[in-house]
PDB file of N, CA, C and O in Angstrom, chain B, residues numbered from 101:
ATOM      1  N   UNK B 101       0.836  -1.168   0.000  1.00  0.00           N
ATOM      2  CA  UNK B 101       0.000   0.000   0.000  1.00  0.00           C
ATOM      3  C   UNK B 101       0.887   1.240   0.000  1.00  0.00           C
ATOM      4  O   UNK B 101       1.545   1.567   0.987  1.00  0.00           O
ATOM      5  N   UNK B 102       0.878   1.899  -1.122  1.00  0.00           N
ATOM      6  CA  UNK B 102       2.059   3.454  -1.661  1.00  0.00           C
ATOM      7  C   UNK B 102       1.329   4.127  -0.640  1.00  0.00           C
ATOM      8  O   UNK B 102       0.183   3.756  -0.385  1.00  0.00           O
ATOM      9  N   UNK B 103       1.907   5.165   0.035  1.00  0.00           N
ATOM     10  CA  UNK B 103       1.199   6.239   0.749  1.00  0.00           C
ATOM     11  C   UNK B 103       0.773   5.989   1.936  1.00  0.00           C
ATOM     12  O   UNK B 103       1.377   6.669   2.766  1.00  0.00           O
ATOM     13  N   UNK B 104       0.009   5.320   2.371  1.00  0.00           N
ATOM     14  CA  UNK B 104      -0.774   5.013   3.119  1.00  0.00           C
ATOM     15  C   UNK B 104       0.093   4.718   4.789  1.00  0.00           C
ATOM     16  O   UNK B 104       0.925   3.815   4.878  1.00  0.00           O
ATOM     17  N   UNK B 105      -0.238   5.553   5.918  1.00  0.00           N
ATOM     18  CA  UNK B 105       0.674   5.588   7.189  1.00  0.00           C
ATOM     19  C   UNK B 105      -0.195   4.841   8.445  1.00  0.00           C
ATOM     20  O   UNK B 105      -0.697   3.724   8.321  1.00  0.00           O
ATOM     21  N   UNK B 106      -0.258   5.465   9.374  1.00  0.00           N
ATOM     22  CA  UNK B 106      -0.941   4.288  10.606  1.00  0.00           C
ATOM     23  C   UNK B 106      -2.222   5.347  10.602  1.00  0.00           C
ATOM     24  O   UNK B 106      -3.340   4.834  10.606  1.00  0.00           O
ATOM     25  N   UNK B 107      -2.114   6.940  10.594  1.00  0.00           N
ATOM     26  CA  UNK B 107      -3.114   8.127  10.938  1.00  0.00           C
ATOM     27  C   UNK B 107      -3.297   7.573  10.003  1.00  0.00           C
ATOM     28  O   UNK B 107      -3.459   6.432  10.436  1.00  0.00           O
ATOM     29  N   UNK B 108      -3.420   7.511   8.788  1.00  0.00           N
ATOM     30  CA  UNK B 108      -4.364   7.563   7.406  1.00  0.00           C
ATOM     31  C   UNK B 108      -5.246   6.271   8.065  1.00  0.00           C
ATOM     32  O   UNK B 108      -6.263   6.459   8.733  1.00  0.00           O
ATOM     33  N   UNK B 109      -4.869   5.362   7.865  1.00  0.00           N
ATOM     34  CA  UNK B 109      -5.533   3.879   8.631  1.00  0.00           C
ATOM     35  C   UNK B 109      -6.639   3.927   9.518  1.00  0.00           C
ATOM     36  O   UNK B 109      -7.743   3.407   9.361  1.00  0.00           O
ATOM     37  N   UNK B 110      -6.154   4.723  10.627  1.00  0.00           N
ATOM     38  CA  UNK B 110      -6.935   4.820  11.487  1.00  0.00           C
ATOM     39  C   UNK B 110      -8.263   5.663  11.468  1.00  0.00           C
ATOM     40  O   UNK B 110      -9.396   5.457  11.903  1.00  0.00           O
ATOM     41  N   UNK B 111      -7.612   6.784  10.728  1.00  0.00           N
ATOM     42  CA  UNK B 111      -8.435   8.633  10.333  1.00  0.00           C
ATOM     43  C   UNK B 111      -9.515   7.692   9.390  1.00  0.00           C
ATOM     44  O   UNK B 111     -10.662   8.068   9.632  1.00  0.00           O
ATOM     45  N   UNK B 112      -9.487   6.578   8.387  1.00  0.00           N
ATOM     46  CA  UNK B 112     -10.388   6.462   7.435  1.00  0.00           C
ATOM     47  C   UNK B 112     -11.181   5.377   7.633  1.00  0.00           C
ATOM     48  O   UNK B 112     -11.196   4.825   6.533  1.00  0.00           O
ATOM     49  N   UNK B 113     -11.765   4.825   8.289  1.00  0.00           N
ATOM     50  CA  UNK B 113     -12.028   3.530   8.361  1.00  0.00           C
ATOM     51  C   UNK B 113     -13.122   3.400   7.186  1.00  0.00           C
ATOM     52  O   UNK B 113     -14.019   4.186   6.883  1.00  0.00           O
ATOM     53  N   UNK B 114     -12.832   2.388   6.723  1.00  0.00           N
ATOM     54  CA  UNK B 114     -13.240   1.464   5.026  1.00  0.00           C
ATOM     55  C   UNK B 114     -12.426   2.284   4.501  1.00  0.00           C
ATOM     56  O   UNK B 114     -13.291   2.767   3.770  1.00  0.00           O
ATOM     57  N   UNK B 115     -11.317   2.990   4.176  1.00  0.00           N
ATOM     58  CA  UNK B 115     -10.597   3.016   3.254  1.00  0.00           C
ATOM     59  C   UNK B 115      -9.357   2.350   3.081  1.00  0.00           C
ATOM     60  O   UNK B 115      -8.805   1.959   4.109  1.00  0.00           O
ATOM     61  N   UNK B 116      -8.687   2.097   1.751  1.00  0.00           N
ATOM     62  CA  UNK B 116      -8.095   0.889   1.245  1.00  0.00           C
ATOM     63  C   UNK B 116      -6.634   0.852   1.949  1.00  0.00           C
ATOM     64  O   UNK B 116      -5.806  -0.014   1.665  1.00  0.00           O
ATOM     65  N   UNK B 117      -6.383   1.978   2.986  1.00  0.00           N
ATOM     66  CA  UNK B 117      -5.621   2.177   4.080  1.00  0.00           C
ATOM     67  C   UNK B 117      -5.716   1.480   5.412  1.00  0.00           C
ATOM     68  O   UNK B 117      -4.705   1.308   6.092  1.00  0.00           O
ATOM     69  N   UNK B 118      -7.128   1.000   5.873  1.00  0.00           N
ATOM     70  CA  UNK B 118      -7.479   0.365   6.471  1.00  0.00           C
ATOM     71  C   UNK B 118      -7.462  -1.045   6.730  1.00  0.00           C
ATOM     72  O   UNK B 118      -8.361  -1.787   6.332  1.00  0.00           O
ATOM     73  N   UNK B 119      -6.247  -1.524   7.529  1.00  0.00           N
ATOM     74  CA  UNK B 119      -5.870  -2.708   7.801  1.00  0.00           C
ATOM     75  C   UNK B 119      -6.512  -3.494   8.991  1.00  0.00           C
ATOM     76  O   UNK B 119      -6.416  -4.710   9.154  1.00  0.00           O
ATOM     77  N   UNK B 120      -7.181  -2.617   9.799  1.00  0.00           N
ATOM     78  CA  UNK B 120      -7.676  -3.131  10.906  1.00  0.00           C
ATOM     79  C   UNK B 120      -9.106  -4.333  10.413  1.00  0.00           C
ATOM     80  O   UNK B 120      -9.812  -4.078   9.437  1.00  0.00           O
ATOM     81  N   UNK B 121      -9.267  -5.288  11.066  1.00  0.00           N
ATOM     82  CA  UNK B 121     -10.539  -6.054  11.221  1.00  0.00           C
ATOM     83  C   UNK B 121     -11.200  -6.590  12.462  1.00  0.00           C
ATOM     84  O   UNK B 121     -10.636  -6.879  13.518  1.00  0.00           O
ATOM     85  N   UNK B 122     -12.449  -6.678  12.183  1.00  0.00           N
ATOM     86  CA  UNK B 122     -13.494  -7.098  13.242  1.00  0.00           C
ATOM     87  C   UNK B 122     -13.797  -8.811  12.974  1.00  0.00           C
ATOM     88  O   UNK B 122     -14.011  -9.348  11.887  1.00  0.00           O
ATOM     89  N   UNK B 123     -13.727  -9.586  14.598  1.00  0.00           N
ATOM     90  CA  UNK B 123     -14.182 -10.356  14.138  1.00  0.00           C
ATOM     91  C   UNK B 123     -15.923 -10.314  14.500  1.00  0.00           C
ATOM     92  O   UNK B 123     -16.379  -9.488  15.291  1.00  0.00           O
ATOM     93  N   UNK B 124     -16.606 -11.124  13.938  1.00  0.00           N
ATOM     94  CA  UNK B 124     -17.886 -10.627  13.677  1.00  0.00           C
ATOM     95  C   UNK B 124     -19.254 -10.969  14.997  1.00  0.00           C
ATOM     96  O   UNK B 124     -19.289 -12.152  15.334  1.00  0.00           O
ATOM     97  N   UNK B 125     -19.919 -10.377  15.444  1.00  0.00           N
ATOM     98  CA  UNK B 125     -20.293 -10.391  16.441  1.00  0.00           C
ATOM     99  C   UNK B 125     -21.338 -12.236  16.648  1.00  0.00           C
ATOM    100  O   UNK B 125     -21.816 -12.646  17.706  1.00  0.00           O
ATOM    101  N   UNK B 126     -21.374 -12.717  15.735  1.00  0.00           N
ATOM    102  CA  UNK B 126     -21.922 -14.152  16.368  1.00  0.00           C
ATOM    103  C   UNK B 126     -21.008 -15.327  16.493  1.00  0.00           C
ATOM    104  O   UNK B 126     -21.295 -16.481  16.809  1.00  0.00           O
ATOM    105  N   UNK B 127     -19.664 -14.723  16.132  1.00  0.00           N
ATOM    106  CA  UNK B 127     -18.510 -15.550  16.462  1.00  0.00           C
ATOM    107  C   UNK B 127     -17.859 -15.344  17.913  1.00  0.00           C
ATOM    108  O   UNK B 127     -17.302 -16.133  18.676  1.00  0.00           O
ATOM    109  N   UNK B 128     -18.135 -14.036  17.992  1.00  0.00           N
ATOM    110  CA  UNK B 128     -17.364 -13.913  19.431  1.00  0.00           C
ATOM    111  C   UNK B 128     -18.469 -14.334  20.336  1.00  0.00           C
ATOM    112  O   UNK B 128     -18.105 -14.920  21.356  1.00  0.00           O
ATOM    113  N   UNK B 129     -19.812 -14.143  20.159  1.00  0.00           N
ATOM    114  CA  UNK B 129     -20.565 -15.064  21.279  1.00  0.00           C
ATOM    115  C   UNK B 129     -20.373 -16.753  21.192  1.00  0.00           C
ATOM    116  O   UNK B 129     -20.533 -17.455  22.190  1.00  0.00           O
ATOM    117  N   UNK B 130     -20.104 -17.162  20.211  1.00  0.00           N
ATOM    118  CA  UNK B 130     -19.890 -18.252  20.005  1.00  0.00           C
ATOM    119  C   UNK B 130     -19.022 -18.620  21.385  1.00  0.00           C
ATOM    120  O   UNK B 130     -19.322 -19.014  22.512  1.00  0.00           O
ATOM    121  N   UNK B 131     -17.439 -18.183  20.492  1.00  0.00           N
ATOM    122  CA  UNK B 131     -16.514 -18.388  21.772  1.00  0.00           C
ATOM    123  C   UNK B 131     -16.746 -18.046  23.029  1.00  0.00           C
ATOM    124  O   UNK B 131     -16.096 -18.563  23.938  1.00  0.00           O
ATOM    125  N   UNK B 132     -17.733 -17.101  23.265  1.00  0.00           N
ATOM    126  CA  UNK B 132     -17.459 -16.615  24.991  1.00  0.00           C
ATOM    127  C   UNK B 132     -18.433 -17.456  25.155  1.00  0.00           C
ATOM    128  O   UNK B 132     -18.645 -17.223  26.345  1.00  0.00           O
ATOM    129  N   UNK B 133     -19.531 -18.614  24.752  1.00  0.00           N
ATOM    130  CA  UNK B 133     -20.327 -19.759  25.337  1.00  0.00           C
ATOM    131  C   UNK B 133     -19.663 -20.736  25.482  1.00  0.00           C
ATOM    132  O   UNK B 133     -19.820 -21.394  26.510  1.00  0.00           O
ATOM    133  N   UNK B 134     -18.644 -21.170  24.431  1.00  0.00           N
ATOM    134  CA  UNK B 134     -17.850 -22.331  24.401  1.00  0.00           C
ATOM    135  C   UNK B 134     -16.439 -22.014  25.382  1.00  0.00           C
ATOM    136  O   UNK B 134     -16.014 -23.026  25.939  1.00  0.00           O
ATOM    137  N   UNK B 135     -15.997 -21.280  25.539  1.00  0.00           N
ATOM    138  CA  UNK B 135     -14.756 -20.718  26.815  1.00  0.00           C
ATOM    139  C   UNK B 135     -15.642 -20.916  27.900  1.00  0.00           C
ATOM    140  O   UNK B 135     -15.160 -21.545  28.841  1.00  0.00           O
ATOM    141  N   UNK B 136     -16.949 -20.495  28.021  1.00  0.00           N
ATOM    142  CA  UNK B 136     -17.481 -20.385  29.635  1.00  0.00           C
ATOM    143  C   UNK B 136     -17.792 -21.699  29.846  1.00  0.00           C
ATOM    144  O   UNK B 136     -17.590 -22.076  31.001  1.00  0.00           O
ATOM    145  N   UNK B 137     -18.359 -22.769  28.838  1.00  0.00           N
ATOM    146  CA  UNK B 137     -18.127 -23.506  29.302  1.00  0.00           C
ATOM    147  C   UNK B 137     -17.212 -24.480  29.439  1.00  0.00           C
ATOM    148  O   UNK B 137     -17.418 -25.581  29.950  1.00  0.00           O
ATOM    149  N   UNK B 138     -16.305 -24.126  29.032  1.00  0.00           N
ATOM    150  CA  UNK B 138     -14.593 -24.946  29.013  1.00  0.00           C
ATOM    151  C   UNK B 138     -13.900 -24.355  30.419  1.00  0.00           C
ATOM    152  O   UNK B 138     -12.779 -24.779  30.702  1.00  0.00           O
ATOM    153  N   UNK B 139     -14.360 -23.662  31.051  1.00  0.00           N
ATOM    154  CA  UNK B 139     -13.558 -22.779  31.919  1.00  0.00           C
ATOM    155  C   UNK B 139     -15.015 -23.446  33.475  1.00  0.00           C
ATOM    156  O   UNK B 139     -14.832 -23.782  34.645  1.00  0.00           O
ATOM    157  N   UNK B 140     -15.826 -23.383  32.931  1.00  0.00           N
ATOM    158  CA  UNK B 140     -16.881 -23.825  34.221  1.00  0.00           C
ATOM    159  C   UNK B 140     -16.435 -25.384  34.134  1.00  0.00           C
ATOM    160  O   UNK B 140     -16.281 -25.780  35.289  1.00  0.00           O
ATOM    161  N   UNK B 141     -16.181 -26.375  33.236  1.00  0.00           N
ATOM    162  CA  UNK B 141     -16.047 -27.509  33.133  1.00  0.00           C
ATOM    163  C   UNK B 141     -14.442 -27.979  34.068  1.00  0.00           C
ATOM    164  O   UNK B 141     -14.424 -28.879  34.907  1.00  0.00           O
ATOM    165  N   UNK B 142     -13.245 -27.168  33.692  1.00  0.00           N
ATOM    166  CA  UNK B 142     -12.346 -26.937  34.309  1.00  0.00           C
ATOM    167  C   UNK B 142     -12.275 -27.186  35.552  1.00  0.00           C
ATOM    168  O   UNK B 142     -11.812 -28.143  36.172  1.00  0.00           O
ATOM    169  N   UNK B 143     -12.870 -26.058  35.926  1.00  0.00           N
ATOM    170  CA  UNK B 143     -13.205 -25.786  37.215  1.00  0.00           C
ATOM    171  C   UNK B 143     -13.571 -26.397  37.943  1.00  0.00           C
ATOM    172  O   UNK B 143     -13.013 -26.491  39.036  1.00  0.00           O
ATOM    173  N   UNK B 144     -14.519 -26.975  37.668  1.00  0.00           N
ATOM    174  CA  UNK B 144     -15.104 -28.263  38.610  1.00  0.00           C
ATOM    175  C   UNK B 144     -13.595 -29.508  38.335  1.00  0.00           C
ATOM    176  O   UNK B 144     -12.669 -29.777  39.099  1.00  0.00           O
ATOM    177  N   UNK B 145     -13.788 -29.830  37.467  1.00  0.00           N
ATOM    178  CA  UNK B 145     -12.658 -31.047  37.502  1.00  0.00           C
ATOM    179  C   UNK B 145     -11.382 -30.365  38.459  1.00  0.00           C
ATOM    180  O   UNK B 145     -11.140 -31.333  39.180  1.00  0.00           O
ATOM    181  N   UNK B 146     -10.888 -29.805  38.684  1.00  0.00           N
ATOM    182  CA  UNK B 146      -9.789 -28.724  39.333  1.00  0.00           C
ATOM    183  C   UNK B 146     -10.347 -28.683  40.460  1.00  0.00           C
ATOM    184  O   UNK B 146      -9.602 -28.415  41.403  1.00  0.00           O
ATOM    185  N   UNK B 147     -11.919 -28.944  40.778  1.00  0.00           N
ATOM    186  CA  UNK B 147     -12.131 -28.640  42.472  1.00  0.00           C
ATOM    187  C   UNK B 147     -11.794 -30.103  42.730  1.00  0.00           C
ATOM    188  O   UNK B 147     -10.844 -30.343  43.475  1.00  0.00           O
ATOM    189  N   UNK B 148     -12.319 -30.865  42.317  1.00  0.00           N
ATOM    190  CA  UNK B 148     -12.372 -31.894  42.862  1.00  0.00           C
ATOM    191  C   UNK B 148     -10.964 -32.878  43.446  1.00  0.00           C
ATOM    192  O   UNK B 148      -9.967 -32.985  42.731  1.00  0.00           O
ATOM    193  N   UNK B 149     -11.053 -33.595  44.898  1.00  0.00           N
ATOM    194  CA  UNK B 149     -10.060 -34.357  45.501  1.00  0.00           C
ATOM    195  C   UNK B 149      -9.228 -35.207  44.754  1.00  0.00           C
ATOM    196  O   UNK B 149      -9.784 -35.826  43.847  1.00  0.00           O
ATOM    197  N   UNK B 150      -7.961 -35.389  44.932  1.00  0.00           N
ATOM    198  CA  UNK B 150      -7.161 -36.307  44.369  1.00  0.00           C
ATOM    199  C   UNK B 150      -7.493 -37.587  44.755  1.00  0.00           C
ATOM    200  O   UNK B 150      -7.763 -38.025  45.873  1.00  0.00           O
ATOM    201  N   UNK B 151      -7.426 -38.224  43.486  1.00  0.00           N
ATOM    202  CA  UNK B 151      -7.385 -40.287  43.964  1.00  0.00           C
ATOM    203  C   UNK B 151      -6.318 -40.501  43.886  1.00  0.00           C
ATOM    204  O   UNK B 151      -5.628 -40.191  42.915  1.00  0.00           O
ATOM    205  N   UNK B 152      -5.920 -41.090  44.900  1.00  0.00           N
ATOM    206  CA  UNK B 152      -4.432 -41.798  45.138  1.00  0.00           C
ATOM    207  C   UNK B 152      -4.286 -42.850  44.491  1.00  0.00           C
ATOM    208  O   UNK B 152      -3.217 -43.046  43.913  1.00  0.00           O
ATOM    209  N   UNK B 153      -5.123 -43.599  44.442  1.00  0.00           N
ATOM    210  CA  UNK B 153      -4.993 -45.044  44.304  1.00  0.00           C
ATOM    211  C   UNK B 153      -5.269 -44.702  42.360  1.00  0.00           C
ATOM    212  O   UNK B 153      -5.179 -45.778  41.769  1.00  0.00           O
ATOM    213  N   UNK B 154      -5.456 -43.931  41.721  1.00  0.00           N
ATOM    214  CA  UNK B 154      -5.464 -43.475  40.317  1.00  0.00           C
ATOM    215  C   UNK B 154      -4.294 -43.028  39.912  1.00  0.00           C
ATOM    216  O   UNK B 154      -3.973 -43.258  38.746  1.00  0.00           O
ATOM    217  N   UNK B 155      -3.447 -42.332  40.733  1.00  0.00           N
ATOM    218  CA  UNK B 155      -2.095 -41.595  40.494  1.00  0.00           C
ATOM    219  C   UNK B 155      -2.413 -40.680  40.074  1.00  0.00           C
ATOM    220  O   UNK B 155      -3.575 -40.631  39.669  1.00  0.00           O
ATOM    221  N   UNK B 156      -1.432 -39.319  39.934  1.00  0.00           N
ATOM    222  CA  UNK B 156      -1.713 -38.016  39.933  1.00  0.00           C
ATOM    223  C   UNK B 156      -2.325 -37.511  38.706  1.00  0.00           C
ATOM    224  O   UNK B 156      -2.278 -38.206  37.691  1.00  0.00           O
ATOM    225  N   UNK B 157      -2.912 -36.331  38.702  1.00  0.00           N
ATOM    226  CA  UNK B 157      -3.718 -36.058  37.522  1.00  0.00           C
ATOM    227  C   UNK B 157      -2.704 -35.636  36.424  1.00  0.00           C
ATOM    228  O   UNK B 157      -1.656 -35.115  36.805  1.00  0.00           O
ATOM    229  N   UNK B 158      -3.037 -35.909  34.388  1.00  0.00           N
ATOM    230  CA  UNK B 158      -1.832 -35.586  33.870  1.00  0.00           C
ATOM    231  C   UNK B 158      -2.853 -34.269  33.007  1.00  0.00           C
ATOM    232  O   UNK B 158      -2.708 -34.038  31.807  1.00  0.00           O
ATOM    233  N   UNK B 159      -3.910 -33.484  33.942  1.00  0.00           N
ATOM    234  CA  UNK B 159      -5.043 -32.797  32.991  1.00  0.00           C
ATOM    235  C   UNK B 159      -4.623 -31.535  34.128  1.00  0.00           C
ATOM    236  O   UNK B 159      -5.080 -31.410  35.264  1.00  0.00           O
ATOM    237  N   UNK B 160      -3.660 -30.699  33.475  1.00  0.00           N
ATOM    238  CA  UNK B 160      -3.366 -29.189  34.703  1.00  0.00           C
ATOM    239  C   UNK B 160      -4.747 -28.435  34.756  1.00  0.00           C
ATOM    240  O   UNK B 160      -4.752 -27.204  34.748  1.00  0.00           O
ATOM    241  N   UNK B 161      -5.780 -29.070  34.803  1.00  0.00           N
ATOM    242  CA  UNK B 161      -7.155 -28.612  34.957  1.00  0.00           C
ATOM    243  C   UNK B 161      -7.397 -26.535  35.632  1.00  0.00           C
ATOM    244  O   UNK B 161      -7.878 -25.539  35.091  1.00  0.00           O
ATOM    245  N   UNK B 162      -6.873 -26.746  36.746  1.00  0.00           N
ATOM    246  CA  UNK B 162      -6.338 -24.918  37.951  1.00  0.00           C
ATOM    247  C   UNK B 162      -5.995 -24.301  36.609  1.00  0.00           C
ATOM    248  O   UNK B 162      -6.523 -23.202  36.435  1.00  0.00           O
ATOM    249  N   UNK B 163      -5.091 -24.834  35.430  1.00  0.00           N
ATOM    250  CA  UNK B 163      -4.005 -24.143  34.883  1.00  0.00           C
ATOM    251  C   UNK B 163      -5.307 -23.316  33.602  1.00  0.00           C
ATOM    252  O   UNK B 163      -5.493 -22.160  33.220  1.00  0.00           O
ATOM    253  N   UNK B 164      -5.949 -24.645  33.304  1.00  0.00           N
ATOM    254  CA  UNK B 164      -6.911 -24.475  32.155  1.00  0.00           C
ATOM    255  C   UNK B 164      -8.099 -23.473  32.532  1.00  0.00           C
ATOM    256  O   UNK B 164      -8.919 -22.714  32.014  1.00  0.00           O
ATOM    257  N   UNK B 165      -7.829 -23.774  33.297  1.00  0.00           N
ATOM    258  CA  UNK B 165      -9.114 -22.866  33.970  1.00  0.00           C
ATOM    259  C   UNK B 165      -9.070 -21.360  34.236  1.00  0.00           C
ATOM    260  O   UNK B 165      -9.973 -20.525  34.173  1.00  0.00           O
ATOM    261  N   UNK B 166      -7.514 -21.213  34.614  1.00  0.00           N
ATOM    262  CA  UNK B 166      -7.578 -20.034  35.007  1.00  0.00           C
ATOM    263  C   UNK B 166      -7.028 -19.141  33.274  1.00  0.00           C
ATOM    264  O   UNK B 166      -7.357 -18.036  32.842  1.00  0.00           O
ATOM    265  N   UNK B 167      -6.290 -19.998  32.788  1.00  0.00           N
ATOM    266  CA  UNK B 167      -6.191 -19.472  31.035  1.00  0.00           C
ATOM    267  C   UNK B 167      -7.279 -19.028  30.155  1.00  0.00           C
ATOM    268  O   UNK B 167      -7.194 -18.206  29.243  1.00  0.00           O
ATOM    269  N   UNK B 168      -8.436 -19.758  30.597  1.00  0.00           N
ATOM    270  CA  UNK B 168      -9.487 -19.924  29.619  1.00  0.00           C
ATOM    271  C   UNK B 168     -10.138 -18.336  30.637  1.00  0.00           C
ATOM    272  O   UNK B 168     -10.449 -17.268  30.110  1.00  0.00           O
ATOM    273  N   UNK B 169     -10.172 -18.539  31.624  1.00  0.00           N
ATOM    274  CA  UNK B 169     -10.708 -17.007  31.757  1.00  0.00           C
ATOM    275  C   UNK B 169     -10.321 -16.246  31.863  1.00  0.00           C
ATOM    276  O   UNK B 169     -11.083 -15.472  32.442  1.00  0.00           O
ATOM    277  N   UNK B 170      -9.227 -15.743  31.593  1.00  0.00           N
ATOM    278  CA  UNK B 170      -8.709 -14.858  31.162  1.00  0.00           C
ATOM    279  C   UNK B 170      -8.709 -14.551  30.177  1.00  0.00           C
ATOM    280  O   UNK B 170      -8.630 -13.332  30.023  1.00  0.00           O
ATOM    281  N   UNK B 171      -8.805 -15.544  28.732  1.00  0.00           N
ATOM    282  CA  UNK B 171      -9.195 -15.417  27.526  1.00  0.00           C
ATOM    283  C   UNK B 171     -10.789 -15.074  27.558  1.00  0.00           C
ATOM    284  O   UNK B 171     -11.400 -14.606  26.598  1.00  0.00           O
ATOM    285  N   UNK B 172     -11.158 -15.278  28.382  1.00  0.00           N
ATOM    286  CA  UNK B 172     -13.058 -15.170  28.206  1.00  0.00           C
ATOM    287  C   UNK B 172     -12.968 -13.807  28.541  1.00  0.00           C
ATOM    288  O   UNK B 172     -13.859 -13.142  28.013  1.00  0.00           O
ATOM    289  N   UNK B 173     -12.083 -13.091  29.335  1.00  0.00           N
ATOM    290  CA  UNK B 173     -12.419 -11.860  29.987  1.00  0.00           C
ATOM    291  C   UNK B 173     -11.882 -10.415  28.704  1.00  0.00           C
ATOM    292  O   UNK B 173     -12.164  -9.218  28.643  1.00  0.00           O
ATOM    293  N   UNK B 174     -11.082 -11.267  27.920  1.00  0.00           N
ATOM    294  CA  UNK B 174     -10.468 -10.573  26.415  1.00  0.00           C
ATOM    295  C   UNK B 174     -11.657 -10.311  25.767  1.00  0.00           C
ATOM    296  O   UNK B 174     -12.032  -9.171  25.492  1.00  0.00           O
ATOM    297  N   UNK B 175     -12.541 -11.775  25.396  1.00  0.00           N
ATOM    298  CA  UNK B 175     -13.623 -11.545  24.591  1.00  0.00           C
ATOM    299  C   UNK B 175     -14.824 -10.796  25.155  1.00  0.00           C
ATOM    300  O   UNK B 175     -15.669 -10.182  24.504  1.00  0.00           O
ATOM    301  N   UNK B 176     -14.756 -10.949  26.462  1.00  0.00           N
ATOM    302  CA  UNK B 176     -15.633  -9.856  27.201  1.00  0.00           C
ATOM    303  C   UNK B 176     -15.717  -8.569  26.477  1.00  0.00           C
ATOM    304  O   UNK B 176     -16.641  -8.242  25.733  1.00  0.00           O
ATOM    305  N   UNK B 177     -14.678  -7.876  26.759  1.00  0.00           N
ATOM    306  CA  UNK B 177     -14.401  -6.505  26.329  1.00  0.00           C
ATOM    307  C   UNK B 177     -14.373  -6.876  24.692  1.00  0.00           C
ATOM    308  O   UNK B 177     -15.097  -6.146  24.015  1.00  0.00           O
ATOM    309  N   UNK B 178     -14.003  -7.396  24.329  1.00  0.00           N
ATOM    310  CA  UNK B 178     -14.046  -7.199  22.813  1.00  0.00           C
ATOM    311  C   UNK B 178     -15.793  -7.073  22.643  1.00  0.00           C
ATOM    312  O   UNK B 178     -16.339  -5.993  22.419  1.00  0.00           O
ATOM    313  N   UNK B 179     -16.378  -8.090  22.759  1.00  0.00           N
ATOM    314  CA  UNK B 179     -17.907  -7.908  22.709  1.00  0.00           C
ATOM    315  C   UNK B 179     -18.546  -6.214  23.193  1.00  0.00           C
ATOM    316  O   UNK B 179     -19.288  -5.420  22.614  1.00  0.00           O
ATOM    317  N   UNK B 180     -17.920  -6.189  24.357  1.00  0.00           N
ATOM    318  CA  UNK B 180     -18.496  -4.666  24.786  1.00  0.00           C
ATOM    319  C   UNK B 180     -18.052  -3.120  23.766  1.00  0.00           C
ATOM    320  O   UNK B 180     -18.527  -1.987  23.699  1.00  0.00           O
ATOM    321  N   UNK B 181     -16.813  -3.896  23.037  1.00  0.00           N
ATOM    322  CA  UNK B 181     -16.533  -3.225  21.833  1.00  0.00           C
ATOM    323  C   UNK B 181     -17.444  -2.939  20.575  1.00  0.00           C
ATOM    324  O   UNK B 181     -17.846  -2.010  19.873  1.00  0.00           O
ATOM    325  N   UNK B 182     -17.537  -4.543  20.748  1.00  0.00           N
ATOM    326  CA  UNK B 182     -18.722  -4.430  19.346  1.00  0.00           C
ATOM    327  C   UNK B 182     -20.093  -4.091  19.727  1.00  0.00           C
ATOM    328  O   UNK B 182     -20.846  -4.049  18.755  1.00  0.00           O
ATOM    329  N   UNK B 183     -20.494  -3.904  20.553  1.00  0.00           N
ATOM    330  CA  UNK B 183     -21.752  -3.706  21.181  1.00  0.00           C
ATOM    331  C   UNK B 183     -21.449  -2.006  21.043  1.00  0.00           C
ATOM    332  O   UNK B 183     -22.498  -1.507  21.449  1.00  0.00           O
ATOM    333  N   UNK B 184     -20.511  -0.884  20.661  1.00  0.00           N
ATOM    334  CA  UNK B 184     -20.489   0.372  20.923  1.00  0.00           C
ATOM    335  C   UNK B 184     -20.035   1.090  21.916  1.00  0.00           C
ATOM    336  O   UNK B 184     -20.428   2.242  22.101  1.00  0.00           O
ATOM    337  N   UNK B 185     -19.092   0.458  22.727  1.00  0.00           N
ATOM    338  CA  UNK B 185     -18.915   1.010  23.979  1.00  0.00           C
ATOM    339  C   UNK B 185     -17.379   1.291  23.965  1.00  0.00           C
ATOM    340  O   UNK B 185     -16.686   0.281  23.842  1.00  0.00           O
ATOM    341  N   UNK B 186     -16.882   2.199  24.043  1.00  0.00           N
ATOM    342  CA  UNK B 186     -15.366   2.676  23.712  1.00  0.00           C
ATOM    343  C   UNK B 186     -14.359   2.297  25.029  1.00  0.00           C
ATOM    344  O   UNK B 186     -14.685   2.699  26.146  1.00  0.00           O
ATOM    345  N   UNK B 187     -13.389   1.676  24.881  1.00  0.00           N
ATOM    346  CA  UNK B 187     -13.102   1.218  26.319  1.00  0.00           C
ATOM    347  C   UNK B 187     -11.044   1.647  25.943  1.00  0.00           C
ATOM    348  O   UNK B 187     -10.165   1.465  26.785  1.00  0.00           O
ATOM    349  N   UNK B 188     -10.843   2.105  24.767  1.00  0.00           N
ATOM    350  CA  UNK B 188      -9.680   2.643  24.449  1.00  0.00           C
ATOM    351  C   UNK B 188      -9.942   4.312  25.050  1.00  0.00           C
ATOM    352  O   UNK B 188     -10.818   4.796  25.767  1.00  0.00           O
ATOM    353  N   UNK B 189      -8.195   5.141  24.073  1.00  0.00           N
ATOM    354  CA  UNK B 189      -8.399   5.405  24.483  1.00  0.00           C
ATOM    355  C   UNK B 189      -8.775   7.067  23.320  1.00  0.00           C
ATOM    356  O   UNK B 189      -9.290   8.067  23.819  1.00  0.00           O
TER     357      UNK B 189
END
């Protein structure tokens, strides 16, 4: 792209300067149903007591759990993005 800087990009949105993209709002609900429940599913497996007599768990379940919401809490705000709500700056 000849010409074209980060202000032009930003200053024009839909113009052929414009590199930025959205992903589209029934995808990101998608993921934040399928994370919540990968992250509620987690969770429970992660509460639950160790069996000894099974040997130790090889599923870092705490680990998944606490990854996945933190990724859920990304798509949070991204959604509140696409919903119109300015959270930059």
């Amino acid at each position: 792209m000849i010409g074209c800087n980060r202000r032009d990009a930003l200053a024009h949105a839909g113009s052929p300067c414009d590199t930025r993209s959205q992903m589209p709002l029934p995808l990101t609900l998608t993921l934040i149903a399928v994370l919540a429940a990968l992250v509620a599913f987690a969770g429970w497996r992660g509460a639950r007591p160790p069996d000894l007599v099974k040997g130790p768990r090889l599923v870092p379940w705490r680990a998944i759990m606490v990854t996945g919401a933190a990724v859920l809490l990304l798509l949070v705000v991204h959604l509140v993005n696409l919903l119109g709500v300015s959270t930059g700056r």
